[in-house]
C-alpha positions as CSV (number, residue, x, y, z in Angstrom):
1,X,250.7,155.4,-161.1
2,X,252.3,155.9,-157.9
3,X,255.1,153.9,-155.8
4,X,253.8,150.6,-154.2
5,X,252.3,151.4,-150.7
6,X,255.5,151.5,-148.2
7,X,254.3,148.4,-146.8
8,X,254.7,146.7,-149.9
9,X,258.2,148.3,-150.7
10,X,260.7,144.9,-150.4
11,X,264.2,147.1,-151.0
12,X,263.5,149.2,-148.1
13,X,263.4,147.7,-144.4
14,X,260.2,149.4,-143.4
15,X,259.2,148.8,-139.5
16,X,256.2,149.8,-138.2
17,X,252.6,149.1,-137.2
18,X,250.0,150.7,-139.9
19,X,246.3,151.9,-140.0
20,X,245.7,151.4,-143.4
21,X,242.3,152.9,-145.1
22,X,241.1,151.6,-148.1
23,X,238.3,151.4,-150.6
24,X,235.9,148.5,-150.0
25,X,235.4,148.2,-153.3
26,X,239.1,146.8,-155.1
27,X,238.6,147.3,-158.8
28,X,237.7,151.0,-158.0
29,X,240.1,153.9,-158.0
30,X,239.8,157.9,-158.7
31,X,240.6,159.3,-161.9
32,X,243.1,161.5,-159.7
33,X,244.1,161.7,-156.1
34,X,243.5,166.2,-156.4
35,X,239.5,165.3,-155.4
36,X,240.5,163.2,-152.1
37,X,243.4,165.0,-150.9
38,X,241.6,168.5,-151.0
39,X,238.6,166.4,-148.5
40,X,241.4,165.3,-146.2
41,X,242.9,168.7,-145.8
42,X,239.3,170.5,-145.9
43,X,238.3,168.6,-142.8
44,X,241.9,168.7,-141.4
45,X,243.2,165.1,-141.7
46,X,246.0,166.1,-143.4
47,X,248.6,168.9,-142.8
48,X,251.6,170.0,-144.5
49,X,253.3,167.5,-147.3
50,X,256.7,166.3,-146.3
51,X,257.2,164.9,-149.1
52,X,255.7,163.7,-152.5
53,X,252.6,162.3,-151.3
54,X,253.3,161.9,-147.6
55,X,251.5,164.4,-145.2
56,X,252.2,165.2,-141.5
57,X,249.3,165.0,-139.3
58,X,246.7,168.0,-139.4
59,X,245.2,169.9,-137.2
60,X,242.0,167.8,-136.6
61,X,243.4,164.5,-136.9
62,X,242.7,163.7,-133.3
63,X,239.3,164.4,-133.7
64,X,239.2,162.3,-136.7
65,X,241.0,159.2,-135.8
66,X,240.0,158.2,-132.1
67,X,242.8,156.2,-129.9
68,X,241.5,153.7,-127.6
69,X,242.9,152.8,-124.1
70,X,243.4,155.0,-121.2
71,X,247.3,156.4,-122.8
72,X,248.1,156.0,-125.8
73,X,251.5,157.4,-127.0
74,X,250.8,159.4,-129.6
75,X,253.5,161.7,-131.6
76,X,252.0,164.3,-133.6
77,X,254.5,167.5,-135.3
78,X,257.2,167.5,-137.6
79,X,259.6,165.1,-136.4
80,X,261.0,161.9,-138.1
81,X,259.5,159.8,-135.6
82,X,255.9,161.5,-135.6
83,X,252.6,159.8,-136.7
84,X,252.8,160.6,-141.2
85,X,249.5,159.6,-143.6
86,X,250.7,158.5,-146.8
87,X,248.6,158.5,-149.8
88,X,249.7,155.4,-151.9
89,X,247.8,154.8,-154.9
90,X,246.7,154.9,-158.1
91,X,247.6,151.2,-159.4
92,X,246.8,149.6,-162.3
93,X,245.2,146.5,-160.6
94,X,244.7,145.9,-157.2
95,X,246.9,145.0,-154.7
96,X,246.8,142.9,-151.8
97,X,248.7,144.6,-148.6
98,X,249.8,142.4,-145.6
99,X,252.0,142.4,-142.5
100,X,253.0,140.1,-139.4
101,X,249.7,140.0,-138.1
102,X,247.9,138.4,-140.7
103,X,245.2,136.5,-139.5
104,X,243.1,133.8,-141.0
105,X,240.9,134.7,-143.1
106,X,236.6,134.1,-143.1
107,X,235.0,132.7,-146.2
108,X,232.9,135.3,-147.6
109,X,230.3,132.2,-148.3
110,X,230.2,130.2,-144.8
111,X,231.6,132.3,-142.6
112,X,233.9,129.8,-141.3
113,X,237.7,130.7,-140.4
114,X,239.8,129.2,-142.3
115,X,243.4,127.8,-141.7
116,X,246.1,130.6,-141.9
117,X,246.8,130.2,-145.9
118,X,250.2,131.6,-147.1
119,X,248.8,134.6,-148.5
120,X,249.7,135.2,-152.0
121,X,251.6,138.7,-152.9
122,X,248.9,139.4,-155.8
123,X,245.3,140.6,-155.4
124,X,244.6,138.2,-158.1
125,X,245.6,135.2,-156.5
126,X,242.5,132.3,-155.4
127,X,241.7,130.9,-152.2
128,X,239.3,127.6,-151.7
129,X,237.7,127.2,-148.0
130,X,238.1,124.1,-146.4
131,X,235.0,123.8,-144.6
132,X,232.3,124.9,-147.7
133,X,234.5,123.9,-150.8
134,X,234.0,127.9,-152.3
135,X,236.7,129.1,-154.4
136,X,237.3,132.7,-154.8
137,X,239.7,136.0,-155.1
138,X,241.8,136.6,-152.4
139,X,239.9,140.0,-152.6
140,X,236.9,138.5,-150.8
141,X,237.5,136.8,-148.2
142,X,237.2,138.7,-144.7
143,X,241.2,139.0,-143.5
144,X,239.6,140.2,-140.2
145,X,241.1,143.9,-140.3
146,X,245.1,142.5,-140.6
147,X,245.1,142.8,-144.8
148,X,243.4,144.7,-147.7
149,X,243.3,144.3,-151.3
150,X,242.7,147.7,-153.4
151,X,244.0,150.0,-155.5
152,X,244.3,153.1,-153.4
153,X,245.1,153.3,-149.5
154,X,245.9,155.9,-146.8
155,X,248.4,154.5,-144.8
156,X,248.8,156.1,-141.2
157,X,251.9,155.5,-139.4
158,X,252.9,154.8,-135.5
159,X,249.1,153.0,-135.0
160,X,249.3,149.8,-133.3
161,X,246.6,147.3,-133.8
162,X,243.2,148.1,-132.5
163,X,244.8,151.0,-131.1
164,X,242.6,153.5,-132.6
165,X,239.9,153.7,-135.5
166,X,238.2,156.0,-137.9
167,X,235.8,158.3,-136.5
168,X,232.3,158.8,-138.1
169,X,233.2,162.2,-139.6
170,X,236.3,161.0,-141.6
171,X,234.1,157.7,-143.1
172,X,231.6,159.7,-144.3
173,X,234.2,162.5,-145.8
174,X,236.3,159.8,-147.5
175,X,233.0,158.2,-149.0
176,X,232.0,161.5,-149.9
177,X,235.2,162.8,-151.5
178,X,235.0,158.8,-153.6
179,X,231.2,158.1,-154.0
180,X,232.8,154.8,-152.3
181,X,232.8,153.0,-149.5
182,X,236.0,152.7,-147.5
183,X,237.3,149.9,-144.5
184,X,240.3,149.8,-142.7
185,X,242.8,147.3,-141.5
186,X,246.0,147.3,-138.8
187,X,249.5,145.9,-140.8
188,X,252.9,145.1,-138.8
189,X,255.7,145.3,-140.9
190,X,258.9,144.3,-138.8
């Protein structure tokens, strides 16, 4: 098992805005990361490790992730302020990754938005909708891309929210390298 996404990381005062990949699936997770990280480098995603687990940008990322908006600031290379991808994962049970921006979740049964809940800190933890009386796992209700619950991610640094999204090619690559299907969600951590 691997250290708690950074975003999760309490001791350390992490700031930043997050594109966080994830499997759709939270129960599932690899028997080993070897399989995924070898697709992420194959089609260029990631380049050269910086340290344990945490990977500077590679050479097709750009192709791979697409920014939206006329000029986004992007910061690609080997500095301490460029863009990283982080490969946190494999946990025991899944986990349930917030920031600022939380939003309100949808039911997964009526659609409806709910009020903004205080999101527990455990995947585990039960939510009941207001408007249809259903009762389920924090894990499946619709946190409108600002959460995820799972037991693997790929976090990407330096991406503000709805500033830029996975491209087609790196979706089916990541599905591909899992036999899963993946989402992915913005988190502010201030």
């Amino acid at each position: 098992m691997s250290d708690p996404p950074v975003l999760l990381v309490k001791a350390i005062k992490v700031a930043g805005h997050f594109l966080v990949f994830y499997p759709k699936n939270p129960a599932w997770a690899p028997e080993n990361l070897a399989p995924l990280i070898d697709a992420c480098k194959a089609i260029g995603l990631l380049g050269t490790e910086r340290s344990p687990g945490i990977y500077a940008t590679g050479p097709e990322y750009l192709g791979l992730i697409t920014y939206l908006g006329c000029s986004p600031q992007v910061a690609l290379g080997e500095n301490e302020a460029a863009t990283t991808i982080r490969i946190a994962g494999i946990f025991d049970a899944p986990l349930f990754v917030q920031g600022g921006n939380l939003k309100p979740p949808r039911c997964p049964q009526c659609r409806k938005p709910m009020g903004k809940p205080v999101a527990p800190a455990r995947a585990d933890g039960k939510l009941k909708c207001g408007q249809c009386g259903y009762s389920g796992s924090v894990c499946e209700f619709d946190w409108r891309r600002s959460a995820a619950c799972a037991r693997l991610f790929i976090e990407v640094s330096n991406v503000f929210e709805s500033e830029a999204v996975p491209g087609e090619a790196l979706a089916a690559c990541l599905e591909q390298a899992s036999g899963e299907a993946w989402d992915y969600c913005y988190v502010r951590k201030d």
